[in-house]
C-alpha positions, 0 to 999 in steps of 0.5 A: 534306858530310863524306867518312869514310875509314879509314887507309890507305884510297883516297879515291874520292869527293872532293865530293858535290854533291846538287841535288834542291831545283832539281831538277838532276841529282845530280853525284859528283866522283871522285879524278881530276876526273871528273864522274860523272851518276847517278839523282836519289835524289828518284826513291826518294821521291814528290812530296812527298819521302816515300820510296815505301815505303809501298803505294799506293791505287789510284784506276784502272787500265786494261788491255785483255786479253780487249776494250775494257775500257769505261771509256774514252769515244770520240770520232771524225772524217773516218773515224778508228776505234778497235779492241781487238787481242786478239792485242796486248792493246791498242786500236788508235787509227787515222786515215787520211790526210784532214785532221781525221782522230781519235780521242781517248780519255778515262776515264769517272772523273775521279782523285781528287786528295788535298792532301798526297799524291802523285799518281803517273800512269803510261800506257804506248804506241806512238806512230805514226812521226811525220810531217808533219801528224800529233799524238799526245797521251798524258797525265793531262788533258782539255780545260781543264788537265792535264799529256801529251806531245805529238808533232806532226809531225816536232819531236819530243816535247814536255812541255805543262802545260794551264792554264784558271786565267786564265779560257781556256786556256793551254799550257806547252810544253817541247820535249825539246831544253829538259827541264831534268833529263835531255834522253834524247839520250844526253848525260843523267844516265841516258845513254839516248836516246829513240826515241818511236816505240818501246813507251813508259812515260810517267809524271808525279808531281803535288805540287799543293796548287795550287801544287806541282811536276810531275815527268815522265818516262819508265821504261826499263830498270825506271828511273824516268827523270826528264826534267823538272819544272814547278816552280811555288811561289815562282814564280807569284801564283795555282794553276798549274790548276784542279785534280789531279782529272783523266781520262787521256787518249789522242789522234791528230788529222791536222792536215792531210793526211797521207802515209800512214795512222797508229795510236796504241796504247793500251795499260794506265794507271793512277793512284796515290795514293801513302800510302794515301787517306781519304775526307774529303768530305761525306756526302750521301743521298737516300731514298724518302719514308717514306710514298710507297714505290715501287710495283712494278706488274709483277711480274719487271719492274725499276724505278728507285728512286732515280738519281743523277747529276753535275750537267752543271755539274760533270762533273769532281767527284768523287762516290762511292756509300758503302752504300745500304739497301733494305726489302721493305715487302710481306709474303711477297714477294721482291725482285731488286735491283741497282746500275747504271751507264749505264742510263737512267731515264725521266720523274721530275724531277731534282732537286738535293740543294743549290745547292753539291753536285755531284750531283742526283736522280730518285726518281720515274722510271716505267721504267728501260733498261738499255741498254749499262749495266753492274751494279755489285752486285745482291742480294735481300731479303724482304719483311717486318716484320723490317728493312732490307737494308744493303748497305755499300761495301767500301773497296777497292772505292769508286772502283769507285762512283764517279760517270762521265760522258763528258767528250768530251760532256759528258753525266753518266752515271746511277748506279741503284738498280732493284728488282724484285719476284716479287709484282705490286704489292710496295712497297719503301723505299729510300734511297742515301749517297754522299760528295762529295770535290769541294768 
């Protein structure tokens, strides 16, 4: 490249040698000889080379400041537990020293992938001390692909790439002695050496398109260190996984018996959309017949209307409740309504809105539990000759909608519309649209 220099002025930099493209690191040679390593100026910009000035959509985020914020699915093994520390305001993931001992820990959503924006993931941890027999996974993935770090025993980290694209799964594992931007030993572009067992931010920024690179690597010192790429384009004969529309992910297995016992902290996460994100799916809605309202039979007592769910099938699709709408066809008569997730609708027939979507539906149920579920929205309306009450979803708060379900089970969770009314035997219409992202 050209190098200006007034007259007189001293000659610094001789050669600039910029190599983003192959994603090795940035090298500036200086008047006398020396190599100097500095950041990748690719960190300034996403995964698609756009510079990260414009703000970011957020699709989740996760903090713990006052319990275990629900919205993380669990699962345990031979005595492993799982506990908020307020005083950390973080969640404590522990194991004794048998064999088998877990707990893993996986979002209720899956994150919305958009082709052509970058996908920017963030989790932050401490590791446990790594000992023989004991592995510790933090990343964006479940089960079939993804991307996460990996400690096992005593080898140090390692960055894997999950892939189910040949029909089972596959592991892409590079030990840090192999990172290909910057090993963190000291030696590297940033200087800085990596202590896992220390307070960590683990990031990852996904140009997927199905066949993309992924960038991954930790922030230090408010830096973001890029340690290496899984590059994929021009290189493979199909999508390197399945999909970007993944959970986050936190885990800690005894593989054998440990020494001692052993706690992985979970602290915040989040994932970015970076540019923004528009909805592009397919609108869908499913309503009470027109003539078959729902009855109300007992007064205060709240019914389910219409429940929605994903099908067992497609437990990782993206599916995001838009507006609803509710009439009151009883005159004179108030009514109590509320969006609800997690409860549960008994009896009715599930029904499927199409043999290539993702969601089925219940309009018939006969009583409804809230249980452990959660409300979303809740408002009132009158019954009368006058309307519906409309109720559209903010955009800020979409992903807030969107359809859960624990993937550790593989059990799809219910998203329902209840009523109640203060009149025994009030009618009320009503009718749910959603978008299906995941096509």
């Amino acid at each position: 490249m050209p190098v200006y220099r007034e007259s007189g002025e001293t000659l610094l930099y001789e050669v600039v040698k910029v190599q983003t493209c192959s994603g090795q690191p940035l090298e500036v040679t200086t008047a006398t000889g020396a190599t100097v390593y500095v950041q990748p100026a690719g960190m300034a910009s996403d995964a698609f080379g756009r510079t990260r000035v414009s703000a970011p959509l957020t699709l989740f985020d996760s903090s713990h400041r006052y319990n275990d914020n629900g919205l993380w699915s669990t699962s345990s093994g031979a005595g492993g537990t799982y506990a908020f520390n307020a005083n950390e305001g973080l969640v404590d993931l522990n194991v004794t020293t048998t064999s088998g001992s877990e707990i893993i820990r996986e979002t209720t959503k899956v994150c919305s992938y958009q082709p052509g924006k970058s996908l920017l993931f963030m989790s932050t941890f401490v590791m446990n001390t790594a000992k023989a027999n004991l592995r510790q996974r933090v990343g964006y993935y479940g089960a079939a692909n993804g991307m996460y770090l990996e400690v096992s025993g005593t080898t140090g980290p390692t960055l894997v790439e999950r892939s189910s694209v040949s029909g089972s799964v596959a592991e892409t594992r590079v030990a840090q002695a192999n990172w290909n931007i910057d090993k963190l030993d000291g030696t590297g572009q940033s200087g800085i050496t990596l202590d896992i067992s220390k307070a960590q931010i683990l990031w990852f920024d996904i140009e997927w398109l199905g066949l993309g690179t992924v960038r991954a690597g930790f922030v230090i010192n408010g830096s973001f260190i890029h340690c290496h790429s899984f590059h994929h384009a021009n290189l493979i004969t199909s999508t390197y996984i399945t999909t970007a529309s993944l959970p986050l992910r936190y885990e800690i297995t005894n593989v054998g018996t440990t020494a001692s016992s052993s706690t992985l902290k979970q602290v915040c996460s989040t994932v970015l959309s970076e540019g923004g994100y528009e909805l592009r799916g397919a609108q869908s809605a499913i309503g009470t017949p027109v003539a078959s309202p729902r009855d109300l039979t007992v007064i205060s007592t709240e019914y389910p209307v219409i429940s929605i769910r994903l099908k067992s099938t497609r437990l990782d699709a993206i599916v995001i409740l838009t507006a609803l709408s509710i009439m009151g066809i009883t005159n004179n008569s108030n009514y109590n309504w509320k969006v609800i997730v997690g409860g549960t609708t008994a009896a009715g027939s599930w029904d499927t809105t199409g043999a290539t979507t993702s969601v089925e539906y219940n309009i018939t149920g006969t009583s409804f539990t809230m249980g452990t579920g959660r409300v979303l929205a809740s408002g009132f309306a009158t019954g009368s000759n006058q309307g519906s009450t409309v109720v559209d979803i903010l955009k800020e708060a979409l992903f807030t909608f969107q359809l859960e379900r624990n993937g550790l089970t593989s059990t799809p969770t219910e998203l329902t519309l209840v009523c109640s009314s203060a009149q025994a035997g009030s009618d009320v219409l009503a009718s749910m649209d959603w978008e299906e992202i995941s096509r």
